[in-house]
C-alpha atoms as an extended CHARMM CRD file, in Angstrom:
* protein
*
       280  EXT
         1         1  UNK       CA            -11.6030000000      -41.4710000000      -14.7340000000  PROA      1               0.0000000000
         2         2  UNK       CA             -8.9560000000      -43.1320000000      -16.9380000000  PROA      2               0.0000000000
         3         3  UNK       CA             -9.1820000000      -40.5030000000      -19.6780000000  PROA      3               0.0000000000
         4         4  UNK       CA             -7.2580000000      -38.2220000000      -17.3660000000  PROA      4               0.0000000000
         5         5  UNK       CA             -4.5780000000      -40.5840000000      -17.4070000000  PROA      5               0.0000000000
         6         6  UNK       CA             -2.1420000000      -41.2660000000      -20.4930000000  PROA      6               0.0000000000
         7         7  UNK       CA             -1.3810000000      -44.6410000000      -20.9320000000  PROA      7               0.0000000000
         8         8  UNK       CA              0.9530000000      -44.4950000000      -23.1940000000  PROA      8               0.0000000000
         9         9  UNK       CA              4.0330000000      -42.6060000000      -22.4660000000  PROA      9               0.0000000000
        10        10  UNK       CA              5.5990000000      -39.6350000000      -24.9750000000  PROA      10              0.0000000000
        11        11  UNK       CA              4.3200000000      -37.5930000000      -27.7930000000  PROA      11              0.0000000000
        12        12  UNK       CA              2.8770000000      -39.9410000000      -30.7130000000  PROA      12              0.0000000000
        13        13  UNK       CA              1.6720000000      -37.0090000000      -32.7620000000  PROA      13              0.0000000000
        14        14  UNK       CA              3.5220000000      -37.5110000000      -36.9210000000  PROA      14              0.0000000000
        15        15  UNK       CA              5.5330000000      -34.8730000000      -37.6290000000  PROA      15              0.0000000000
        16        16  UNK       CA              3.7370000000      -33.8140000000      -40.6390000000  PROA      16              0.0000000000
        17        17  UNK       CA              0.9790000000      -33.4200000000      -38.3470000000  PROA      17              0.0000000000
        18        18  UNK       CA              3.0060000000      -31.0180000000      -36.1270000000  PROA      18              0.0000000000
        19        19  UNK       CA              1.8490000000      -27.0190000000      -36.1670000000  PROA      19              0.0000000000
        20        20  UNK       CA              4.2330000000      -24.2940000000      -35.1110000000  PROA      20              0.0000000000
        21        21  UNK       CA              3.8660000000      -20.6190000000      -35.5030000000  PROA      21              0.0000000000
        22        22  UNK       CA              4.7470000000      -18.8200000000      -38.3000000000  PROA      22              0.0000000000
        23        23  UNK       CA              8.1910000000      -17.1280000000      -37.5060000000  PROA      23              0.0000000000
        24        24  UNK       CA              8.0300000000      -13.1670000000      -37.2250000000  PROA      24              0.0000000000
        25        25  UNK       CA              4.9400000000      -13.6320000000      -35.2480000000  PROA      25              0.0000000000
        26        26  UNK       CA              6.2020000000      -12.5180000000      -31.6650000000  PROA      26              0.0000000000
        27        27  UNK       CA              8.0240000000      -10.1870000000      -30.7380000000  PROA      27              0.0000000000
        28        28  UNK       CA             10.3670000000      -10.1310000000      -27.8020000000  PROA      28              0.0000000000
        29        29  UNK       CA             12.1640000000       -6.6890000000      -26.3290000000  PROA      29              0.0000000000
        30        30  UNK       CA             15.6910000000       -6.9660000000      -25.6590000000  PROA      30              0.0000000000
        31        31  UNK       CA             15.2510000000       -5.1840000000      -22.7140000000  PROA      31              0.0000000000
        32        32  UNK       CA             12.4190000000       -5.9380000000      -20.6420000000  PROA      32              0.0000000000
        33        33  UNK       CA             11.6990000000       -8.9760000000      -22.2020000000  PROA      33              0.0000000000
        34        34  UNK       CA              8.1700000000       -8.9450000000      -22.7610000000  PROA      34              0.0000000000
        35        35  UNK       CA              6.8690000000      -10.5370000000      -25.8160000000  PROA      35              0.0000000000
        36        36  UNK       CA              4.3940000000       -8.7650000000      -28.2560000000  PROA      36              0.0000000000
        37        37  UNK       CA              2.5830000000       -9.6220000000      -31.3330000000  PROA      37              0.0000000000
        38        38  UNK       CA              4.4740000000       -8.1820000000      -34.2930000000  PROA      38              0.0000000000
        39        39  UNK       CA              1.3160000000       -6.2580000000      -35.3550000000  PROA      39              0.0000000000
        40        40  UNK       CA              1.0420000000       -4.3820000000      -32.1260000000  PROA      40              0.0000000000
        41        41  UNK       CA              5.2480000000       -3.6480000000      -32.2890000000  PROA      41              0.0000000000
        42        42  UNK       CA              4.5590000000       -2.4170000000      -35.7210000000  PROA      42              0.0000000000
        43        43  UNK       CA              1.5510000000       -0.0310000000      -34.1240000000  PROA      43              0.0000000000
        44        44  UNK       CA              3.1940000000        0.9440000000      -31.0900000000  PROA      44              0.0000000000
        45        45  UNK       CA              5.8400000000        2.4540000000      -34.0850000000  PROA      45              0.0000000000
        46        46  UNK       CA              8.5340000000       -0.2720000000      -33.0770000000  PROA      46              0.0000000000
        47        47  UNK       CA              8.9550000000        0.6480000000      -29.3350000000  PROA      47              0.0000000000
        48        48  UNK       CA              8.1960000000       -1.7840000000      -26.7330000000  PROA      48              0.0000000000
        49        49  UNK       CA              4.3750000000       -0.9150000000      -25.1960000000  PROA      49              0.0000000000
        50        50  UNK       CA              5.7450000000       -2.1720000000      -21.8500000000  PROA      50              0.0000000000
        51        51  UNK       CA              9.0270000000       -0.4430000000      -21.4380000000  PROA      51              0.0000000000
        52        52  UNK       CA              9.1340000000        2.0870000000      -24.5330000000  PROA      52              0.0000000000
        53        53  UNK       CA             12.2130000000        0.7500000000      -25.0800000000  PROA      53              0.0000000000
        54        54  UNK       CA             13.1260000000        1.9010000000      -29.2060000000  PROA      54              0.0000000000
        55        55  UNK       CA             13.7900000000       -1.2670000000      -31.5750000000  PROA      55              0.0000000000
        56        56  UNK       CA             16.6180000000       -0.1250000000      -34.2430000000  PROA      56              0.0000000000
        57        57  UNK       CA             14.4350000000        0.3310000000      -37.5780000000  PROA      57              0.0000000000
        58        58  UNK       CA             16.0880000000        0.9590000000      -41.4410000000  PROA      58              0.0000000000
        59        59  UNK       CA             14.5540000000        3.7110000000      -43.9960000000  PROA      59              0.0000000000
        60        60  UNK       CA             11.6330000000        2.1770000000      -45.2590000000  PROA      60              0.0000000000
        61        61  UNK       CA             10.1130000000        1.9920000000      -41.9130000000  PROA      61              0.0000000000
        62        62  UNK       CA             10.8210000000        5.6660000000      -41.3180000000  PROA      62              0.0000000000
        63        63  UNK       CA              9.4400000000        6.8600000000      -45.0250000000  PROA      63              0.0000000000
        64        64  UNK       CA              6.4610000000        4.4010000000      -43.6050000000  PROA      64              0.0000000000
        65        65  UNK       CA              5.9400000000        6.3290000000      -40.6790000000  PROA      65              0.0000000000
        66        66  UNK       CA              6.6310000000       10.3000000000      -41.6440000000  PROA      66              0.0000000000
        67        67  UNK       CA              5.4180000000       10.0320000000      -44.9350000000  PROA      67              0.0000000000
        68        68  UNK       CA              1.5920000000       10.7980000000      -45.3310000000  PROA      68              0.0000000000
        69        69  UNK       CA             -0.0980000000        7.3260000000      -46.5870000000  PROA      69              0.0000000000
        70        70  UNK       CA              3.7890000000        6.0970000000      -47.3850000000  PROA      70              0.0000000000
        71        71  UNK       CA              3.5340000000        8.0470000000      -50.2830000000  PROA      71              0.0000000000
        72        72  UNK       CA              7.3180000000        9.3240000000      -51.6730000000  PROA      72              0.0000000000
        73        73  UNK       CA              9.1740000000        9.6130000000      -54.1500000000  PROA      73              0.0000000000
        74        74  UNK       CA             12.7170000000        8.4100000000      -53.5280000000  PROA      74              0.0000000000
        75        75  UNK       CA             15.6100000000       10.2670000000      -55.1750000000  PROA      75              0.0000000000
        76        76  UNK       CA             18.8790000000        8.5540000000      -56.9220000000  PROA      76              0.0000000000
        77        77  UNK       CA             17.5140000000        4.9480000000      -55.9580000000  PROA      77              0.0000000000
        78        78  UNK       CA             19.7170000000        3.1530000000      -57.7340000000  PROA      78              0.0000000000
        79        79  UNK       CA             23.3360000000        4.9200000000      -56.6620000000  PROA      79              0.0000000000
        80        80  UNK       CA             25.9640000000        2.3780000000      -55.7690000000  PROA      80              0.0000000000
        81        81  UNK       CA             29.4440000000        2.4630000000      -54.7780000000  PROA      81              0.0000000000
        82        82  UNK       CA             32.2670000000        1.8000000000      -56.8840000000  PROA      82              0.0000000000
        83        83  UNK       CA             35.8990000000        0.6580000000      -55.6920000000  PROA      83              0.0000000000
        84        84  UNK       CA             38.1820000000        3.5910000000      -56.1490000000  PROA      84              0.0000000000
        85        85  UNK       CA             40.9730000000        2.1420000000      -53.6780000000  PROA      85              0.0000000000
        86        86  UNK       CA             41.1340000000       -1.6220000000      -54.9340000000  PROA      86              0.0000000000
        87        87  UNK       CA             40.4800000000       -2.1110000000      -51.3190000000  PROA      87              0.0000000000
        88        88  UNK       CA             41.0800000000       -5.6510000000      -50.0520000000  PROA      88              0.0000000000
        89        89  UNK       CA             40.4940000000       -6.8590000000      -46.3730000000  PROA      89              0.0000000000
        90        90  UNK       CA             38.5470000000      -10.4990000000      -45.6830000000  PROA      90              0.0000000000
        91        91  UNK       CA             37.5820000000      -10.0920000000      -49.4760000000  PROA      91              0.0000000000
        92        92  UNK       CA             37.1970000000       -7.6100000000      -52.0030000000  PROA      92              0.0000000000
        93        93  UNK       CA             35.1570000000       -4.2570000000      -51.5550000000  PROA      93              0.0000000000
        94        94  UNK       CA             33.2170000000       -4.6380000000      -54.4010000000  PROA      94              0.0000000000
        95        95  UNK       CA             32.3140000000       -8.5020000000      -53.3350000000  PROA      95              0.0000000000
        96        96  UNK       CA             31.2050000000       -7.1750000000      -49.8580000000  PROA      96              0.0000000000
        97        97  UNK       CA             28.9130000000       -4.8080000000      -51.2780000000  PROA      97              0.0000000000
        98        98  UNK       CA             27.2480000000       -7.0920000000      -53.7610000000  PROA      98              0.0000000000
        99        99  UNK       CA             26.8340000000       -9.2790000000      -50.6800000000  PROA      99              0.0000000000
       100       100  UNK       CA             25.2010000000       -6.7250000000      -48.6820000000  PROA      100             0.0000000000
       101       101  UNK       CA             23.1770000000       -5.3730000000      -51.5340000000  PROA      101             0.0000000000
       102       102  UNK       CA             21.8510000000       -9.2730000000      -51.8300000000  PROA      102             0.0000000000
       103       103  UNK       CA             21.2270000000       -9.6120000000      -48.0130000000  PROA      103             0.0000000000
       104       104  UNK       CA             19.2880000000       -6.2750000000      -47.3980000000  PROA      104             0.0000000000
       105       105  UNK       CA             17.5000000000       -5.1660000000      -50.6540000000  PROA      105             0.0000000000
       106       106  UNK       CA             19.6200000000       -1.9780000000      -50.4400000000  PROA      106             0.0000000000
       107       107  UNK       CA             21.8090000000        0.2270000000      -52.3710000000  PROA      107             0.0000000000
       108       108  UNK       CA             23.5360000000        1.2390000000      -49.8530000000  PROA      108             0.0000000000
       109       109  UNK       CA             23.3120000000        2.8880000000      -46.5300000000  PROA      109             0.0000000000
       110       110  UNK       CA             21.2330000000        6.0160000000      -47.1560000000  PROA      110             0.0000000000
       111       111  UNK       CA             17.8910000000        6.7790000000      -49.0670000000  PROA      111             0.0000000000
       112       112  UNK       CA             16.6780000000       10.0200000000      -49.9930000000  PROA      112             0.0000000000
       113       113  UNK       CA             13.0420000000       10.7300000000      -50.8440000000  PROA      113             0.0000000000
       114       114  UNK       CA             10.4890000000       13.8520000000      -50.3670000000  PROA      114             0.0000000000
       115       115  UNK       CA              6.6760000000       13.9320000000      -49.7070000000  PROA      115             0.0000000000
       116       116  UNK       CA              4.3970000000       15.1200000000      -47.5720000000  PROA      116             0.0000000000
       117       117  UNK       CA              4.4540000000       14.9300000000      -44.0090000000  PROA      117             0.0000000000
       118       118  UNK       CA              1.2200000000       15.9860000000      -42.0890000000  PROA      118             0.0000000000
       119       119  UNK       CA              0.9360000000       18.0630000000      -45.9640000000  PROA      119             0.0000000000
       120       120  UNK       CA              4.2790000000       19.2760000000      -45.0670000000  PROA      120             0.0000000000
       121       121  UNK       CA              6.7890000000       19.0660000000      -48.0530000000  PROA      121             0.0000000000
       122       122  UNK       CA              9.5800000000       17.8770000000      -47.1770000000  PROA      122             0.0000000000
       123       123  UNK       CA             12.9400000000       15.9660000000      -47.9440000000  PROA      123             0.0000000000
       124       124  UNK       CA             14.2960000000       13.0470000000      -46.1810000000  PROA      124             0.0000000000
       125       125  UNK       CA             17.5420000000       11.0290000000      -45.8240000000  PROA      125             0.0000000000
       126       126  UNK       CA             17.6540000000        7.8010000000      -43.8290000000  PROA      126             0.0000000000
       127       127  UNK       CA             20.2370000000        5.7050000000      -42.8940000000  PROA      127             0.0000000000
       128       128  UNK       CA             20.1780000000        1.9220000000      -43.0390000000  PROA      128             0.0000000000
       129       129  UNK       CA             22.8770000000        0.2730000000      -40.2680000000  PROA      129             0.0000000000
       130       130  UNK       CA             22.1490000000       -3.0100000000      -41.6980000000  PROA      130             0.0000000000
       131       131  UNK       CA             24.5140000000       -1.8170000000      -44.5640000000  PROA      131             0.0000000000
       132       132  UNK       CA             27.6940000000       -2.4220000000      -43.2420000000  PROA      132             0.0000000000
       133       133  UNK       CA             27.1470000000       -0.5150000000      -39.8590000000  PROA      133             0.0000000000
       134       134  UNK       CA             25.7820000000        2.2760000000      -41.7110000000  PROA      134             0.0000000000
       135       135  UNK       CA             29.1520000000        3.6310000000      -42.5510000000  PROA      135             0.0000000000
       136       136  UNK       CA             29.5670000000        6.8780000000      -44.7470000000  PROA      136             0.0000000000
       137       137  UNK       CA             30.9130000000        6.3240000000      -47.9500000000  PROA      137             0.0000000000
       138       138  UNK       CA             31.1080000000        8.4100000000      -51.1250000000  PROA      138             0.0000000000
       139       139  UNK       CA             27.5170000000        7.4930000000      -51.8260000000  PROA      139             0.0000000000
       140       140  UNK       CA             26.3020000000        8.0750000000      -48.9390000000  PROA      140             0.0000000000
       141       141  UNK       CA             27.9330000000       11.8080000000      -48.7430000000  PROA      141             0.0000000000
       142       142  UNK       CA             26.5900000000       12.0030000000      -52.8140000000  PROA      142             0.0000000000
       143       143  UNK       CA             22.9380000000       10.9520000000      -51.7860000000  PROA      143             0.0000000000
       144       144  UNK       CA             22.7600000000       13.4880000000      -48.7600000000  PROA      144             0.0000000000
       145       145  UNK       CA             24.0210000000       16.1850000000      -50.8390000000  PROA      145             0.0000000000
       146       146  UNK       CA             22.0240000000       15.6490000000      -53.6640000000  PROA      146             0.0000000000
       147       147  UNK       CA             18.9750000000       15.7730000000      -51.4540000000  PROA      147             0.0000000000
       148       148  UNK       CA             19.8740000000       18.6290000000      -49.7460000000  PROA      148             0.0000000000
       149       149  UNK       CA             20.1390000000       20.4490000000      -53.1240000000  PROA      149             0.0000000000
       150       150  UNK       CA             16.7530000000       19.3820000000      -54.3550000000  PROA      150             0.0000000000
       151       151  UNK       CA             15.4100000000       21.0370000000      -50.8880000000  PROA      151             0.0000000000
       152       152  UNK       CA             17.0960000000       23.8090000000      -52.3170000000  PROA      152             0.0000000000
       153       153  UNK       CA             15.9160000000       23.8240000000      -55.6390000000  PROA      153             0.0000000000
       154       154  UNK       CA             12.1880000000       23.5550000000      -54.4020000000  PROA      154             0.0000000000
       155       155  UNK       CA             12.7600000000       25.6760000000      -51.1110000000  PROA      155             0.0000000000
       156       156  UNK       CA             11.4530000000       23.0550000000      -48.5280000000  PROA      156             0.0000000000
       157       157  UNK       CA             13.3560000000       21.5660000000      -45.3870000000  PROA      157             0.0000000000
       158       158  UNK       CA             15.0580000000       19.0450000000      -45.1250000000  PROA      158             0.0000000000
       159       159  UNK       CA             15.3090000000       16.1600000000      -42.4310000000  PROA      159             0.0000000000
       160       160  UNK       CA             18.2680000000       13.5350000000      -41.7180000000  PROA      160             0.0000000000
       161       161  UNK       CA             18.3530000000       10.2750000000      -39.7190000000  PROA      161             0.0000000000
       162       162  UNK       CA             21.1430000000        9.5360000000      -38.6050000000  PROA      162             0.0000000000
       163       163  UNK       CA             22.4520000000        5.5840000000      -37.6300000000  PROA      163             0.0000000000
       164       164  UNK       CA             25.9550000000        5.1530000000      -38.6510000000  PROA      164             0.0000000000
       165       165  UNK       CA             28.9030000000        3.3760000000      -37.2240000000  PROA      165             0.0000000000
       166       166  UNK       CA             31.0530000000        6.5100000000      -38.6920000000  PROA      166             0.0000000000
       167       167  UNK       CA             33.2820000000        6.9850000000      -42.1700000000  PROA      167             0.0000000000
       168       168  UNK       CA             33.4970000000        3.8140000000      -44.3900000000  PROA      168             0.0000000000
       169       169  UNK       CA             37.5000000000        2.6610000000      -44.1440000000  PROA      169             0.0000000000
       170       170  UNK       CA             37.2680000000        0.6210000000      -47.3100000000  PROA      170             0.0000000000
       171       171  UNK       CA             37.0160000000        4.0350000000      -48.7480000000  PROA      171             0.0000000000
       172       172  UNK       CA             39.4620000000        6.1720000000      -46.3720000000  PROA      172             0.0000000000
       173       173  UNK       CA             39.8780000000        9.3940000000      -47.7320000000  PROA      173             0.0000000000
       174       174  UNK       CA             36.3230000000        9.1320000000      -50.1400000000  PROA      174             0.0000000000
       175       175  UNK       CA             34.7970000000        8.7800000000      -46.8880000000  PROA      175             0.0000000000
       176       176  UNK       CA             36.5430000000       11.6830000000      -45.3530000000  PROA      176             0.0000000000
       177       177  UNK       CA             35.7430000000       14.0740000000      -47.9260000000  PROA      177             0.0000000000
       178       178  UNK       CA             32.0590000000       13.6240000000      -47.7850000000  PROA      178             0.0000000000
       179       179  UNK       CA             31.9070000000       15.0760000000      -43.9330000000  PROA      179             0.0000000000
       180       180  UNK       CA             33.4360000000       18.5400000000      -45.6530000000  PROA      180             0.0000000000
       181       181  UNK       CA             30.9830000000       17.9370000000      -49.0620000000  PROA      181             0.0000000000
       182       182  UNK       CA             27.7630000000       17.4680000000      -46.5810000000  PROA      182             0.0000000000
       183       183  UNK       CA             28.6750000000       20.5570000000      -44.4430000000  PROA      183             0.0000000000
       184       184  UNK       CA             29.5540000000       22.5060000000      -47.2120000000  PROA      184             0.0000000000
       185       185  UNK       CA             26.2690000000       22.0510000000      -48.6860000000  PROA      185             0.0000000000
       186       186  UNK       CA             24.2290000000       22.2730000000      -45.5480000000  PROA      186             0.0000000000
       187       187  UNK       CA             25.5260000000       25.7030000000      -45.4540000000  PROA      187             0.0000000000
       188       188  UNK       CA             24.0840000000       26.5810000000      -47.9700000000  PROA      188             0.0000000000
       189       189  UNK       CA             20.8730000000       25.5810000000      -47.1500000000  PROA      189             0.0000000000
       190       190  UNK       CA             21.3770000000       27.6830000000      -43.8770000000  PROA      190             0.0000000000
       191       191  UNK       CA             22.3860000000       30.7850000000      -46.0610000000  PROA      191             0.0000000000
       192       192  UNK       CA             18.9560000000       30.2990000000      -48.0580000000  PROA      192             0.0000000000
       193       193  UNK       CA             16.9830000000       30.2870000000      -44.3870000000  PROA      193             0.0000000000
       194       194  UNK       CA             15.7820000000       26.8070000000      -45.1550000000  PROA      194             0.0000000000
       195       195  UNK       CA             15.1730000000       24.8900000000      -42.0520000000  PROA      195             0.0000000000
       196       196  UNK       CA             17.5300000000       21.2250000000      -41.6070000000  PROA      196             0.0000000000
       197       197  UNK       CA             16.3290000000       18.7870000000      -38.2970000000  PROA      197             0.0000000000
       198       198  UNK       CA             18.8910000000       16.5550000000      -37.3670000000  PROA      198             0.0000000000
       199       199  UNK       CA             17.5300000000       13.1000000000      -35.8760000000  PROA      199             0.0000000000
       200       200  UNK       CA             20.0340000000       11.4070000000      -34.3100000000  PROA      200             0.0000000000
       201       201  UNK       CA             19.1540000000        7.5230000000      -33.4800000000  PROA      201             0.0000000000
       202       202  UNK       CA             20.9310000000        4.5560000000      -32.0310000000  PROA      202             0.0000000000
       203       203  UNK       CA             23.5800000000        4.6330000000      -32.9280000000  PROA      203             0.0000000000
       204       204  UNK       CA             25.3630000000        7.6500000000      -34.3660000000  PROA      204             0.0000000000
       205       205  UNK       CA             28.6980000000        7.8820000000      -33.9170000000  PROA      205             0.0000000000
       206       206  UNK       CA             32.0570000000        8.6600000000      -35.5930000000  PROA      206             0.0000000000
       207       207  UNK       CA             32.6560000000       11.3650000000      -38.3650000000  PROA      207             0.0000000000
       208       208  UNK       CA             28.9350000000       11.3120000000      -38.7960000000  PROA      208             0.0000000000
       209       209  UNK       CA             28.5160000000       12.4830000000      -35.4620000000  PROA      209             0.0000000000
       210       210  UNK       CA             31.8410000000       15.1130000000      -36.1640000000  PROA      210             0.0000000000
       211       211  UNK       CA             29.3930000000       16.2320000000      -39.0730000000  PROA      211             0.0000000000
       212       212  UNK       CA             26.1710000000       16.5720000000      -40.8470000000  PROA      212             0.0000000000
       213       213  UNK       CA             24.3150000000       14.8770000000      -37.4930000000  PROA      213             0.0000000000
       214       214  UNK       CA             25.6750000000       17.7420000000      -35.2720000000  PROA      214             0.0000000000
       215       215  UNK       CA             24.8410000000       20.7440000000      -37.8000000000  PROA      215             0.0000000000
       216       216  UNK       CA             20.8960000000       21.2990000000      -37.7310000000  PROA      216             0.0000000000
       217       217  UNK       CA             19.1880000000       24.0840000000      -36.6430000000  PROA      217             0.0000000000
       218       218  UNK       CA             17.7780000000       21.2560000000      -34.2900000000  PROA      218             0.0000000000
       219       219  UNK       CA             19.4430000000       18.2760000000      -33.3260000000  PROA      219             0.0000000000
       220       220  UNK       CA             16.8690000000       16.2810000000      -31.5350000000  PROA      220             0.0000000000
       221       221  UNK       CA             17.0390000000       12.3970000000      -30.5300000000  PROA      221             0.0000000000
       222       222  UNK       CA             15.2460000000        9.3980000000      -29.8150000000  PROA      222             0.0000000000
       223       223  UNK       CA             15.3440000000        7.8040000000      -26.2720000000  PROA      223             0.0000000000
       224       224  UNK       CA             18.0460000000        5.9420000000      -25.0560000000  PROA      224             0.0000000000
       225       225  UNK       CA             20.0650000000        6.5660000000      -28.7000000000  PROA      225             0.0000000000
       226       226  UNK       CA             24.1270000000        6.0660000000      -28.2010000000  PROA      226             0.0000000000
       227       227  UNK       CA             25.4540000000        9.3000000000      -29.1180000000  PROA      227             0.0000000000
       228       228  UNK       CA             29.1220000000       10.0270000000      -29.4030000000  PROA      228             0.0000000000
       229       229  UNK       CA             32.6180000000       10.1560000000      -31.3500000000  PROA      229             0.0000000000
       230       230  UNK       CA             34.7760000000        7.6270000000      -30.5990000000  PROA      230             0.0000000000
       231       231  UNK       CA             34.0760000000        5.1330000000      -28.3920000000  PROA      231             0.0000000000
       232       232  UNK       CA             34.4190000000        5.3760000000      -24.2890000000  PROA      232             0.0000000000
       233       233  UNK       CA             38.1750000000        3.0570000000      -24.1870000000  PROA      233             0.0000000000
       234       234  UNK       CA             39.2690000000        5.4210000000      -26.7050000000  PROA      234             0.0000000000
       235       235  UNK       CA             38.4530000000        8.1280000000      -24.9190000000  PROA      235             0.0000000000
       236       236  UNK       CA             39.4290000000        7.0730000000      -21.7250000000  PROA      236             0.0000000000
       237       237  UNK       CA             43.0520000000        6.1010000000      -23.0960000000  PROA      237             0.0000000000
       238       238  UNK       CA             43.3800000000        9.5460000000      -24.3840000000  PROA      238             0.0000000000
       239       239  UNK       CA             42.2520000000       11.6860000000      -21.2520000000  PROA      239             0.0000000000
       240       240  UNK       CA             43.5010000000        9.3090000000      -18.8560000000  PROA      240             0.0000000000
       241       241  UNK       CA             40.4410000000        9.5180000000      -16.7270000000  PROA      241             0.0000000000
       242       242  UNK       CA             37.3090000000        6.9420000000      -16.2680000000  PROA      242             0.0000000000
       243       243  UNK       CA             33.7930000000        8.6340000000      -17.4540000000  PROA      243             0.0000000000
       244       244  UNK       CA             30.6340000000        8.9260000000      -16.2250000000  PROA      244             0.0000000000
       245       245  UNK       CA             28.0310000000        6.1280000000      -16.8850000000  PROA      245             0.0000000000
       246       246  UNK       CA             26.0210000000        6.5060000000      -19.7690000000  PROA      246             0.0000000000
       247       247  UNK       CA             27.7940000000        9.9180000000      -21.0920000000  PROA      247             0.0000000000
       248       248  UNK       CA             27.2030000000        8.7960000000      -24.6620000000  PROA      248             0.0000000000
       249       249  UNK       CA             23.3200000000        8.3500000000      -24.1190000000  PROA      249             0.0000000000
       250       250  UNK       CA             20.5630000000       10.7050000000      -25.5920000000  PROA      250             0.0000000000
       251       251  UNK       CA             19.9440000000       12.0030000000      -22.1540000000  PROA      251             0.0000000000
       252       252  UNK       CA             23.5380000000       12.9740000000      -20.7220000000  PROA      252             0.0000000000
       253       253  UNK       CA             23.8640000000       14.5170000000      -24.4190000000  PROA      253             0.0000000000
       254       254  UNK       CA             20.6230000000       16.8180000000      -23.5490000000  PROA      254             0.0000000000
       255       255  UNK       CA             21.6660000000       17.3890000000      -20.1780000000  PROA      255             0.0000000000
       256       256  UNK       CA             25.3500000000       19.1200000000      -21.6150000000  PROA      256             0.0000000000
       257       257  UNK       CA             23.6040000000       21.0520000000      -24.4090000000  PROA      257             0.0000000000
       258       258  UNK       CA             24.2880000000       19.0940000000      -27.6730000000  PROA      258             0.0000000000
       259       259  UNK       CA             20.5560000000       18.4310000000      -28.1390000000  PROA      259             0.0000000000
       260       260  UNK       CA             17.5770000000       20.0020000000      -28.3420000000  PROA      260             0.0000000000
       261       261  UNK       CA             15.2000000000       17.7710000000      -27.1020000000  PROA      261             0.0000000000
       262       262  UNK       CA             14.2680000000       13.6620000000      -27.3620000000  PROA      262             0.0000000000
       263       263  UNK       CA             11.2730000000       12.6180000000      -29.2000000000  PROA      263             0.0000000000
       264       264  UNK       CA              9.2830000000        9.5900000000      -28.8890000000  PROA      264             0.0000000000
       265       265  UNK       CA              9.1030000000        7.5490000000      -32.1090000000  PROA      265             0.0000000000
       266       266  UNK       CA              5.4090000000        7.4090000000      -31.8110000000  PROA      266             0.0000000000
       267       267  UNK       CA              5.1570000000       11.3420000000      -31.5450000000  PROA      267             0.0000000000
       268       268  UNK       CA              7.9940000000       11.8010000000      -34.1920000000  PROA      268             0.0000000000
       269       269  UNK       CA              5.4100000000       12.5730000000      -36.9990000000  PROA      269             0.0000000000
       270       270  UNK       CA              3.6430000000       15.5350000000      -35.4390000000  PROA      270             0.0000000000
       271       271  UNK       CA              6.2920000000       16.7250000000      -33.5770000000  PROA      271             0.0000000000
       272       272  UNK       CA              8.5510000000       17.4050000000      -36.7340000000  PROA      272             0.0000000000
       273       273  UNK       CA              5.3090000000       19.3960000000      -38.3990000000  PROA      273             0.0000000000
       274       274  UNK       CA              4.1140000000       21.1910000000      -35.1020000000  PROA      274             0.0000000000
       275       275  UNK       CA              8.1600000000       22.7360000000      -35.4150000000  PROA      275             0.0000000000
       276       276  UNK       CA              8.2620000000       23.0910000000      -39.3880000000  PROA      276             0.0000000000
       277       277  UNK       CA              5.0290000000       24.6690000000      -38.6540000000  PROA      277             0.0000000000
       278       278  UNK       CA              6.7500000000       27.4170000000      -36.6400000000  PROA      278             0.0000000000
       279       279  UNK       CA              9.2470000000       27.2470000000      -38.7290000000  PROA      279             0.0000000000
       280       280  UNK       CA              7.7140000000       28.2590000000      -41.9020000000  PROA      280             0.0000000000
């Protein structure tokens, strides 16, 4: 039974004749650890199918999963920050944007498009954290204004997903302004009776938080999201006292009456039209 025995010792296989798999083929969840097959991730609406646990996702694959058969049309696509501070820190503003721009595909860290959801018009902003934590800047405030006055213009609602770190500093008081430019304006979509859903998602914190994310006529969240202002040493420094565990979470946030309820990613779709639904 010699074939059962090697008889000559290590791996003799030529590396060109080696066969890995492709990368991006597994999946594995941070948190329980299972692995998946990136299809079935991309199915389960990027939550884990063991744990539910919610992978952090950018706007296109929101518009890819409200939008009915991905189609949208995407407003001010090609708005891009300028450098009204000569701001310098590791390197110049402008540089770190063109480097970001390069290294995600985006603009910066909001889109805005409408479409159809479940034949629902509607208007959406995103936010992408992958563009430089997410942080609001003046195009970010100019982009969420903009689409809040085309929901305006054509009288349909208008959603916002929030994932920001908070205000941009490279832009200090530009970023400031736009928390008083996106209220203002989503009060006047409450004065026209047009319905605004706040999604808040992980994580949302800072003057975005202190703003637009906190203003809808629901703010609802995803599971587990990290909800808050500033962060818990901050806080802790300032009151002088320790905090409960997980009081920045989606939950303790329901729990104390800032939200209005959590939704599942996978039921996000149908649960936004069953409520514009009784909403219209």
């Amino acid at each position: 039974m010699s074939w059962f025995t090697r008889k000559d010792k290590g791996i003799l296989t030529p590396t060109e004749s080696k066969r890995e798999a492709p990368d991006g083929l597994w999946y594995q969840c941070p948190s329980c650890k299972k692995a998946m097959h990136t299809r079935e991730h991309r199915l389960f609406a990027y939550t884990c199918s063991n744990c539910n646990y919610h992978e952090k996702i950018g706007s296109q694959e929101y518009f890819e999963l409200l939008f009915d058969q991905t189609k949208y049309t995407e407003l001010d696509a090609m708005l891009s920050s300028g450098d009204p501070l000569n701001f310098v820190d590791t390197k110049r503003y402008p540089d770190r944007i063109k480097a970001t721009e390069k290294k995600t595909g985006l603009k910066d860290a909001v889109r805005t498009a409408h479409g159809k959801v479940n034949d629902i018009e509607i208007v959406v902003s995103a936010m992408d954290f992958s563009f430089i934590g997410g942080s609001m800047g003046s195009v970010v405030g100019e982009k969420i204004a903009r689409g809040i006055d085309y929901a305006l213009e054509h009288k349909i609602p208008f959603l916002m997903i929030s994932k920001s770190g908070g205000a941009r500093m490279m832009e200090a008081g530009f970023s400031l302004m736009q928390m008083a430019k996106t209220s203002a304006k989503l009060a006047l979509l409450a004065e026209a009776g047009i319905p605004y859903i706040s999604l808040l998602t992980d994580p949302t914190t800072g003057g975005v938080t202190a703003s637009y994310a906190m203003l809808g006529d629901f703010n609802i969240s995803e599971p587990g999201a990290l909800i808050g202002f500033a962060g818990p040493r901050v806080i802790r420094e300032t009151i002088g006292k320790d905090l409960p565990k997980g009081f920045q979470s989606a939950e303790f946030v329901l729990e104390h009456g800032f939200l209005d309820f959590i939704v599942d990613r996978k039921d996000l779709k149908d649960k936004l039209s069953s409520l514009l639904g009784m909403l219209a």
